[in-house]
Phi, psi and omega in degrees: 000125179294135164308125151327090196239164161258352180292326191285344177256351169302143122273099275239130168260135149245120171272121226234073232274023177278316155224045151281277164232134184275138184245010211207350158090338205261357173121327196275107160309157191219155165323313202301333204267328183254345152334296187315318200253058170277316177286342170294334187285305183300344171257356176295307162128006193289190191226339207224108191244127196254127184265115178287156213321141182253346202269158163341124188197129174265042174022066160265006189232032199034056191057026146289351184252077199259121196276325164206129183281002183221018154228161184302106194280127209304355197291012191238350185144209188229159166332300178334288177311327184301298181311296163331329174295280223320267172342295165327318190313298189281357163305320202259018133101049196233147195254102188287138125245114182273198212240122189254135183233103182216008179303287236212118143311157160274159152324341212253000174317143161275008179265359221260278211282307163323325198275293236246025153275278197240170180277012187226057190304121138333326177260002189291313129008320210268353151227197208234138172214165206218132170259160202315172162223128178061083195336068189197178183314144148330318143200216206255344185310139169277123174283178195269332184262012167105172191055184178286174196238057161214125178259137173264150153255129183262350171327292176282346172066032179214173160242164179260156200256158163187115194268020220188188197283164161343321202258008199208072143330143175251131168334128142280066197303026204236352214214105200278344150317331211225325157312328170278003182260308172307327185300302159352283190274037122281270198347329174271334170308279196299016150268324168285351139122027172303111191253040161161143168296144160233123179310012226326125193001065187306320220270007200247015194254350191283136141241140157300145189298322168335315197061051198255174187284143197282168153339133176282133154270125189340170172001033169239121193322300218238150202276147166276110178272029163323319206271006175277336182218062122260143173052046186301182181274341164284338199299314183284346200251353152311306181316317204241011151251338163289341180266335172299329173305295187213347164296297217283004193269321199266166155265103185199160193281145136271162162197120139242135182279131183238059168326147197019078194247166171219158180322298175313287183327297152000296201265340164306279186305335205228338185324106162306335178269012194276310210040081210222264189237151159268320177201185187230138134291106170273141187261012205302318197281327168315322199268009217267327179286339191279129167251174204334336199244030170128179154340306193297319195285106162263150188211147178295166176261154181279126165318290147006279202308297182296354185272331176289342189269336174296309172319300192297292197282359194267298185294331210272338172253341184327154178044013184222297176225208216232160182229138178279136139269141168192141183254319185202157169205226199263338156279010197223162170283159169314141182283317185297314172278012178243335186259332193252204186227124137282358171270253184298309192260046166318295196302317171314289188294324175298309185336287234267310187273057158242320171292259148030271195315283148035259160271010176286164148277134178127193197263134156297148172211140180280121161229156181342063197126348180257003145258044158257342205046032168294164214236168139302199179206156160212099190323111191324302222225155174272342178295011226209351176241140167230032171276134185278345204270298160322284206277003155322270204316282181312334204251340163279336209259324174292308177320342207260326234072013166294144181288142173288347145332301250252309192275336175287326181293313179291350213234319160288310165342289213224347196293156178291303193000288206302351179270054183205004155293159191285139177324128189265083184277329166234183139280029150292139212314160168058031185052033197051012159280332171205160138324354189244199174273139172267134156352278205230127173336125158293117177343117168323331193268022191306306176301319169285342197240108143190170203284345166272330182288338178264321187323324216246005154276056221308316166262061183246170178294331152278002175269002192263343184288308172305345150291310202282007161257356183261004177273341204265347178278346197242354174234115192279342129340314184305292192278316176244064153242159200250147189251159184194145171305132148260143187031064172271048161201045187266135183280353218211304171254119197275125161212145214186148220221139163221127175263169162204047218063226189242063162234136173206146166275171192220120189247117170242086158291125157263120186274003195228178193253026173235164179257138190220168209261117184272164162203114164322141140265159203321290210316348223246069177292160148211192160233003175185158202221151172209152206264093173306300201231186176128157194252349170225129166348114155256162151306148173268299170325320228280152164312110164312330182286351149207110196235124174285101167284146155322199170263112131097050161270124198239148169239137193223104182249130162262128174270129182258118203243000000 
């Protein structure tokens, strides 16, 4: 039996708070605007709401880029307003975790603007610089955001490393002055009374000192210098001086996002006896759709594929450490359209990957709009898009000679945008998020997909995510029963067992949009069966041992074994 926690029995909200909702009219979601739906949240049934950054920024990265780590920016409000989130939260017995960004500062940071006066800067340590080699970059590493991950300055006549965009130097932890400034500003979060981080690419903070140069990549300037600052050689022993320094003082959630991160690395990061992290977001499953040269190369997805890799983290942290479920977030495209049918079978697909998530071992997370079943979106124009990773990418991709049909099709794909349209609260104009021009168009489909239209819906997709959270509160299997696989080379259908003494579920998905045939297997004994959960009117009597699925049906039975 897995230790007890409340983070392992939490539901994860995430919020994205630029365009949930707006109170104030100027186009931007605000603290005030999620003050407001709190309640809505609170009847969603979650326990935990994670605010992606919040802090001062001059947003080239949509406040991934932080300019002071202990105000507030002001398009979303004031400390006041924060605070006031905050107190409400925990009035409704709901918990805040914020967004910790410490990879990487903005340029316009004063720990910044100090290091690029002179080399010999007090803070000039606090990023990582480099003079040209052969009068060129420092070494060949690729940023995440296209081009060198290298900048020049001419104040100084050198360059900053940046792995991510210009404006966002990445932090030298190499440098125990800037471990304690960080150690700090969580300390100062976690005193007004937060209760836990989600990491922004922690695992990227370790690099080798060298820096030396990556592997050349086929038909790319420039190299991935992954394997020097993933998982680096200081990432555990950083790690496990910030939670002796300041996690460990508190009761509070972890998350770290962790590109390329793998199971063994995992149970490091996540090992209840490490004192490290509680858990990670890992992306394997996020990689399943990419073919060789990234994101952008889409290939269809496998099944096959998501059931071993799901499989591979459900055993591979058992009993030793913990799993994030997440199907989409603020980087990622809609679940429903990448994993489900946004088309005939929306309602079916949404259900049905909600279930899937769900019923896993680990903490579930929610992002903004997906117990709505919002979609992706696609947008007339690229002038119409405002994610920098997007228009990087397209504008190197034009530059190459790919047709823009052919890069606007990866971008309906794949682009962060869709998740970043505004929350579809009514049919009122601009879907109720604001009263102004919103930042970025709302999805044309609002008026059929939003939250007042489902609240007032017995069969919608948020009442069916509010059930499957009010079964994880009431059956204790949801969270610590161990999982094993069923037909893992059924082309079609994810089925899949969770024990508990002597109780097991029985989870049956259809991944596809035809009706196909479950046939139990011998091993799968029980004595008596009950319809936890489904997404279509089933008999509650019919046999479990061969069951006709819908298009994207899902089933959840408990078993007495």
């Amino acid at each position: 039996m897995e230790n007890k926690t409340w983070w392992k029995e939490s539901i994860v909200y995430q919020i994205y708070p630029r365009s949930f909702r707006d109170t104030n009219g100027d186009g931007i979601g605000d603290l005030k605007g999620i003050t407001e739906k709190l309640d809505y949240l609170k009847d969603l049934g979650v326990d935990v709401i994670w605010l992606s950054p919040v802090y001062e920024s001059p947003n080239d990265d949509n406040g991934y880029d932080i300019s002071n780590y202990c105000e507030i920016m002001d398009e979303f409000g004031t400390m006041a307003d924060w605070e006031e989130l905050l107190s409400q939260m925990h009035n409704r017995g709901m918990k805040l975790m914020m967004d910790l960004v410490v990879n990487h500062s903005s340029d316009e940071h004063k720990w910044f603007r100090e290091s690029r006066k002179s080399k010999d800067n007090p803070y000039r340590d606090y990023y990582i610089w480099r003079p040209a080699k052969d009068g060129k970059e420092p070494n060949n590493w690729e940023s995440f955001f296209s081009g060198s991950a290298w900048q020049y300055d001419e104040q100084t006549d050198e360059y900053y490393l940046h792995l991510f965009s210009k404006k966002q130097p990445d932090l030298n932890w190499e440098n125990p002055k800037v471990r304690e400034e960080v150690y700090d500003l969580m300390t100062f979060w976690l005193e007004k009374g937060i209760d836990g981080f989600r990491m922004d690419v922690i695992n990227l903070i370790s690099k080798v000192p060298s820096l030396p140069d990556g592997e050349p990549q086929e038909g790319k300037k420039y190299a991935s210098g992954a394997p020097y600052y993933m998982n680096g050689p200081r990432i555990h022993e950083f790690l496990q001086e910030m939670n002796q320094q300041v996690l460990s003082k508190y009761d509070i959630m972890t998350v770290g996002e962790m590109p390329g991160v793998d199971t063994a690395e995992a149970q490091k990061y996540t090992g209840s006896d490490r004192n490290e992290l509680n858990m990670v977001f890992q992306f394997e499953h996020m990689d399943l759709d990419s073919g060789p040269t990234g994101k952008w190369d889409m290939r269809p997805l496998n099944l096959l594929d998501l059931k071993q890799t799901f499989t591979k983290w459900q055993k591979g942290l058992e009993g030793s450490g913990w799993n994030s479920l997440y199907l989409n977030n603020h980087d990622q495209p809609r679940m429903v359209s990448r994993f489900g049918d946004d088309g005939e079978y929306w309602l079916e697909s949404a259900k049905m990957l909600g279930t899937f998530l769900h019923m896993l071992q680990g903490t579930p997370y929610i992002y903004q709009g997906e117990e709505l079943g919002m979609t992706n979106v696609q947008f007339d124009s690229i002038d119409d898009y405002k994610d920098i990773e997007s228009l990087n990418m397209y504008k190197e991709k034009v530059d190459a000679g790919v047709a823009p049909e052919q890069i606007m099709q990866s971008i309906y794909a794949k682009g962060r945008d869709n998740a970043r349209t505004p929350m579809q609260w009514d049919e009122s104009e601009n879907a109720g998020f604001t009263t102004g021009t919103p930042w970025i168009s709302v999805n044309p489909n609002y008026r059929d997909i939003n939250a007042a239209k489902q609240v007032d819906d017995p069969n919608s997709v948020f009442h069916y995510y509010k059930r499957l959270i009010e079964l994880r509160k009431q059956h204790e299997i949801m969270v610590y029963g161990t999982y094993d696989l069923l037909l893992p080379e059924h082309p079609t259908i994810y089925a899949y067992t969770r024990i508990l003494a002597d109780e097991k579920l029985l989870v049956v998905l259809n991944f596809s949009n035809e009706h196909t045939l479950f046939e139990l297997p011998e091993e799968c004994s029980y004595k008596s069966q009950e319809l936890l959960i489904g997404n279509y009117d089933v008999n509650q009597n019919e046999s479990i041992e061969r069951i006709e699925l819908k298009p994207y049906e899902a089933r959840v039975y408990r078993l007495t074994i």
